[in-house]
Chimera marker file (.cmm) of the C-alpha trace (Angstrom):
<marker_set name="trace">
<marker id="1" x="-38.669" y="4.536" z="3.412" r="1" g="1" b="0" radius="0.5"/>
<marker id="2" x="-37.781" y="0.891" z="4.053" r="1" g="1" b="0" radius="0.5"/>
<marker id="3" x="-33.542" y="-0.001" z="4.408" r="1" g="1" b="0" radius="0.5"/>
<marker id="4" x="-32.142" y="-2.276" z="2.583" r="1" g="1" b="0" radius="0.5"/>
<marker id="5" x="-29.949" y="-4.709" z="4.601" r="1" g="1" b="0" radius="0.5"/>
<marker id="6" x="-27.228" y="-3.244" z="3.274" r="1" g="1" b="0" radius="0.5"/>
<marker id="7" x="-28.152" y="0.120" z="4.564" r="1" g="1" b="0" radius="0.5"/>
<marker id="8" x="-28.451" y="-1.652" z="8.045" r="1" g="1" b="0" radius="0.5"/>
<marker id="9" x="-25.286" y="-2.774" z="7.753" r="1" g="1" b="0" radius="0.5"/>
<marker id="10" x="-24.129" y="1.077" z="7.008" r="1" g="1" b="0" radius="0.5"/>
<marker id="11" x="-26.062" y="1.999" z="10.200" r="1" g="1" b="0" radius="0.5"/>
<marker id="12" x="-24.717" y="-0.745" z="12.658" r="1" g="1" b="0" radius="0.5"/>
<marker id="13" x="-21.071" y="0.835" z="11.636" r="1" g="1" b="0" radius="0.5"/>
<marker id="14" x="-21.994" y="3.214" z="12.939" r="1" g="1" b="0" radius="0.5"/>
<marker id="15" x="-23.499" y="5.718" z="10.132" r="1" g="1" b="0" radius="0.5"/>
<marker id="16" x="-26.827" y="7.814" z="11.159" r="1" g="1" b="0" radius="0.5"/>
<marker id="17" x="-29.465" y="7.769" z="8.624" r="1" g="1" b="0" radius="0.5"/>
<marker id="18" x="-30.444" y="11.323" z="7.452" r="1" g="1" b="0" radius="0.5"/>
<marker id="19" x="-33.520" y="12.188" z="5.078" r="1" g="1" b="0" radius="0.5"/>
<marker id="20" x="-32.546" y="15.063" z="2.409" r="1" g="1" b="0" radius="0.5"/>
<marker id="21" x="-34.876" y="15.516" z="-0.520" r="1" g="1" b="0" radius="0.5"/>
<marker id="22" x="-36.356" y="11.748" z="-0.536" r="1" g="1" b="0" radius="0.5"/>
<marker id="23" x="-32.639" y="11.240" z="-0.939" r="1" g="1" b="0" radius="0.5"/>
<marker id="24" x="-30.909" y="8.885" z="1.980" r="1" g="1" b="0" radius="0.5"/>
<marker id="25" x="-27.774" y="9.807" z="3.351" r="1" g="1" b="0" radius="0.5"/>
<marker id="26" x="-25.549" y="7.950" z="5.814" r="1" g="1" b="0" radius="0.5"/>
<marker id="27" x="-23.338" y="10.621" z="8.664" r="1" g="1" b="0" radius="0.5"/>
<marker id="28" x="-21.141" y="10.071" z="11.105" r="1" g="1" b="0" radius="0.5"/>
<marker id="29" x="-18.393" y="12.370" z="13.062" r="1" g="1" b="0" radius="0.5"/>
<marker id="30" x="-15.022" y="11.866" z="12.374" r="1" g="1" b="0" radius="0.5"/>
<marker id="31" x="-12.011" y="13.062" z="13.690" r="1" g="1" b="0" radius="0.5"/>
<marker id="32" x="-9.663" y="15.207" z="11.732" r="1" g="1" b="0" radius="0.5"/>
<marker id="33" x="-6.274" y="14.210" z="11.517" r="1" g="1" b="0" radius="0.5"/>
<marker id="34" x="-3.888" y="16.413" z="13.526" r="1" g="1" b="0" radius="0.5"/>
<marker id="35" x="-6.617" y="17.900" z="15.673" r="1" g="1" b="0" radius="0.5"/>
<marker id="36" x="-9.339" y="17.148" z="18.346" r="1" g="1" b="0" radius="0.5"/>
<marker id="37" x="-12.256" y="18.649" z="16.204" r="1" g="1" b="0" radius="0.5"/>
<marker id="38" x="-14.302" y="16.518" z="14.572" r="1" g="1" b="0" radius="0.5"/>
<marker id="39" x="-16.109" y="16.408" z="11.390" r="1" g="1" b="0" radius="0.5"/>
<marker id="40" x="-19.568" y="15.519" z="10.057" r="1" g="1" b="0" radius="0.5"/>
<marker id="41" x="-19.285" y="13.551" z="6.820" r="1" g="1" b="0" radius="0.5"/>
<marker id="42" x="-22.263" y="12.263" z="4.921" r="1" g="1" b="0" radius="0.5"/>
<marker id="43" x="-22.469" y="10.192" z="1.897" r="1" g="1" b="0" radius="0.5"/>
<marker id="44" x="-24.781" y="7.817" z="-0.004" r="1" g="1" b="0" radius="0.5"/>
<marker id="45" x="-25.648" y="4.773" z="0.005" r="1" g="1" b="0" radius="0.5"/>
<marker id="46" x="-24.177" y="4.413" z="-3.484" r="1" g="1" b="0" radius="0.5"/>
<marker id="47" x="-21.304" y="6.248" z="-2.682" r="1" g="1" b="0" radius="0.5"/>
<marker id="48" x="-20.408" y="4.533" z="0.236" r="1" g="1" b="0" radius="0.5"/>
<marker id="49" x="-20.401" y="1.003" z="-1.505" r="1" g="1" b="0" radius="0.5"/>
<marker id="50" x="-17.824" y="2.534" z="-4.157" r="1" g="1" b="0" radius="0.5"/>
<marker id="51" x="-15.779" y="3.463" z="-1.776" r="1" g="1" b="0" radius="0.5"/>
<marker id="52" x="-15.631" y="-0.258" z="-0.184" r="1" g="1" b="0" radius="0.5"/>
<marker id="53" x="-15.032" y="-1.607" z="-3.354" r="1" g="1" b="0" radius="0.5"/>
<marker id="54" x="-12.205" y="0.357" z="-4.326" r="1" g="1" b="0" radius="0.5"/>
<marker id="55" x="-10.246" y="-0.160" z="-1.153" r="1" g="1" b="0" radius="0.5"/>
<marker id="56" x="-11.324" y="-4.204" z="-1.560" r="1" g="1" b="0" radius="0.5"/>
<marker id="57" x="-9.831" y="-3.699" z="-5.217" r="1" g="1" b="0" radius="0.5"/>
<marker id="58" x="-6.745" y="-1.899" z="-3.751" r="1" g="1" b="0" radius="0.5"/>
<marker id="59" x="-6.333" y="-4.622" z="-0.842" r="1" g="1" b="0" radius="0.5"/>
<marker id="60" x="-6.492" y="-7.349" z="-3.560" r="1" g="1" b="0" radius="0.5"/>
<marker id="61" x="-3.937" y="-5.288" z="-5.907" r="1" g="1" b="0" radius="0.5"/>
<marker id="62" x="-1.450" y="-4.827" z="-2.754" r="1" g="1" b="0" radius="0.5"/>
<marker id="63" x="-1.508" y="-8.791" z="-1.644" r="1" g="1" b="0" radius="0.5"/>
<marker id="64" x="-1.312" y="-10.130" z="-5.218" r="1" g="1" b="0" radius="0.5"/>
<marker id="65" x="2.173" y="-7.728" z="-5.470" r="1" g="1" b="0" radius="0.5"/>
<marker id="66" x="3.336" y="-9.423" z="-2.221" r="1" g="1" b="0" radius="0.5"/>
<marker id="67" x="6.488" y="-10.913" z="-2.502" r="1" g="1" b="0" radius="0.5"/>
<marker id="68" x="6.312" y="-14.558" z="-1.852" r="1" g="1" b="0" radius="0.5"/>
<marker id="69" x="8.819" y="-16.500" z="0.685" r="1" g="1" b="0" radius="0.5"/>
<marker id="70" x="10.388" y="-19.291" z="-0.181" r="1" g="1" b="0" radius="0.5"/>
<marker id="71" x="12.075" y="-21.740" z="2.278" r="1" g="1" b="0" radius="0.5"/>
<link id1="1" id2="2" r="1" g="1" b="0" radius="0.2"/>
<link id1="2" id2="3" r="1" g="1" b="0" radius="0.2"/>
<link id1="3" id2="4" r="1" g="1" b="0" radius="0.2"/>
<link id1="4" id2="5" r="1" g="1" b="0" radius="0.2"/>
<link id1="5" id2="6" r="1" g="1" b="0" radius="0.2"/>
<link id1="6" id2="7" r="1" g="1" b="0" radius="0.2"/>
<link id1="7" id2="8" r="1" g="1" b="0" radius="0.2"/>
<link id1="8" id2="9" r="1" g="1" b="0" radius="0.2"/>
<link id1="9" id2="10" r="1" g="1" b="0" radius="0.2"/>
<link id1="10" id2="11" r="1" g="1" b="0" radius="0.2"/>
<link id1="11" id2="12" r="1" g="1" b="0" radius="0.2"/>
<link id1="12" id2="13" r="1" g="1" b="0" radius="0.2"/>
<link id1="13" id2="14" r="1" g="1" b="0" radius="0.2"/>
<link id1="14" id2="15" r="1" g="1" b="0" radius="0.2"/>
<link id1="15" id2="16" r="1" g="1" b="0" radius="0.2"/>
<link id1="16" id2="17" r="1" g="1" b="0" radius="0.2"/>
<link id1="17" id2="18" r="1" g="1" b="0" radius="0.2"/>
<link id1="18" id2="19" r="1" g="1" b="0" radius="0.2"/>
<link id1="19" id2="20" r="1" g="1" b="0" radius="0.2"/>
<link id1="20" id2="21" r="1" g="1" b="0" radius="0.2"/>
<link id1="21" id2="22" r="1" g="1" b="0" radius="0.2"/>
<link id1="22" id2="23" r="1" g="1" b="0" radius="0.2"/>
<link id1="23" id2="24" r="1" g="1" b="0" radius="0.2"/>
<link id1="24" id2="25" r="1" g="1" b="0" radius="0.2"/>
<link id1="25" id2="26" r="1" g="1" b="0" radius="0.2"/>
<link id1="26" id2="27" r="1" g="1" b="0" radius="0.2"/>
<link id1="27" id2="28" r="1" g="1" b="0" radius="0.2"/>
<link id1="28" id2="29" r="1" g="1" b="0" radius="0.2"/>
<link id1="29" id2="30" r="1" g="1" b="0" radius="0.2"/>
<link id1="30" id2="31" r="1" g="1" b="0" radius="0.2"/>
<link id1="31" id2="32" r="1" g="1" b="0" radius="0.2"/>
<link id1="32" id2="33" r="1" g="1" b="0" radius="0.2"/>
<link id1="33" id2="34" r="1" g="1" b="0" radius="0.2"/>
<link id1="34" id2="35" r="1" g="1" b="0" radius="0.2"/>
<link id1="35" id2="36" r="1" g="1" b="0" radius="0.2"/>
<link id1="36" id2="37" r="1" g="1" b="0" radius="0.2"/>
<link id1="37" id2="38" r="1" g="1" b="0" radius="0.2"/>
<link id1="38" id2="39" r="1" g="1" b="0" radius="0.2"/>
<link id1="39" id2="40" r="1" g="1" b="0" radius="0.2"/>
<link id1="40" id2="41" r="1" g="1" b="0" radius="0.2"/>
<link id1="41" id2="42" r="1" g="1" b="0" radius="0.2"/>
<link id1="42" id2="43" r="1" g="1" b="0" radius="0.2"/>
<link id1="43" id2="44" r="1" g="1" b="0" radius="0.2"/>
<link id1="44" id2="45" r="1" g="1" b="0" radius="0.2"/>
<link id1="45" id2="46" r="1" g="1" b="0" radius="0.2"/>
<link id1="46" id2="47" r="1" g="1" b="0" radius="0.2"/>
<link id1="47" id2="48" r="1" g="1" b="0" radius="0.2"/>
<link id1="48" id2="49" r="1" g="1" b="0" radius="0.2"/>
<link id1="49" id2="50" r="1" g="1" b="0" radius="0.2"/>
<link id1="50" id2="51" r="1" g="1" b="0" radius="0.2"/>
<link id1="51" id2="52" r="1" g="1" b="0" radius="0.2"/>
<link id1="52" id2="53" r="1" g="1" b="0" radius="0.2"/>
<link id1="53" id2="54" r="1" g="1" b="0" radius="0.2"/>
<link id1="54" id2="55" r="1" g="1" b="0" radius="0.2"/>
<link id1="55" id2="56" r="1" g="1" b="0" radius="0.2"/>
<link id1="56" id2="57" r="1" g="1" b="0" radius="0.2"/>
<link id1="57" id2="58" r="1" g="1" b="0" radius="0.2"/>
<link id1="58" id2="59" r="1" g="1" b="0" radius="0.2"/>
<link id1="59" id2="60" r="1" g="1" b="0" radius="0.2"/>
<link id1="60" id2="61" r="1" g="1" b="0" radius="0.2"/>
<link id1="61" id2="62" r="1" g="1" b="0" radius="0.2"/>
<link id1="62" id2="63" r="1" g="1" b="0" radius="0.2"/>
<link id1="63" id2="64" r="1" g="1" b="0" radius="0.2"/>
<link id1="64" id2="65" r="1" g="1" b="0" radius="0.2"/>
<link id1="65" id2="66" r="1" g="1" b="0" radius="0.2"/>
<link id1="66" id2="67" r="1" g="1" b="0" radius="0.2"/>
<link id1="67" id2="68" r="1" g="1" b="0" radius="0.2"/>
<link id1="68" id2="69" r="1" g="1" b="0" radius="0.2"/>
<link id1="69" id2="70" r="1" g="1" b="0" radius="0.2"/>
<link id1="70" id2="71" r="1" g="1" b="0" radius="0.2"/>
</marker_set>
């Protein structure tokens, strides 16, 4: 299965690239909050861009509510 450069981009942020059912998924170990375990989290590629795009949508929505000074 060829990557997209998109899914390159996944892997150079560190993501590892794991083959389920002809289905790509993208892991990587993450820390829990509140304790030195950590955590194996996969998602796809799909998923992954959603989840960039709402917190892009959610940056946008918390600058444009930014009070503005004036001098």
């Amino acid at each position: 299965m060829a990557l997209t450069p998109e899914e390159k981009e996944f892997l150079s942020r560190g993501y590892k690239l794991e083959i389920r059912q002809e289905t790509k998924f993208f892991c990587r170990r993450e820390q829990e909050l509140g304790s030195r375990f950590e955590k194996k989290t996969c998602s796809t590629g799909d998923a992954l861009r959603a989840q960039q795009a709402s917190a892009e949508e959610a940056l946008r929505r918390i600058q444009s509510n930014r009070p503005t000074i004036n001098n």
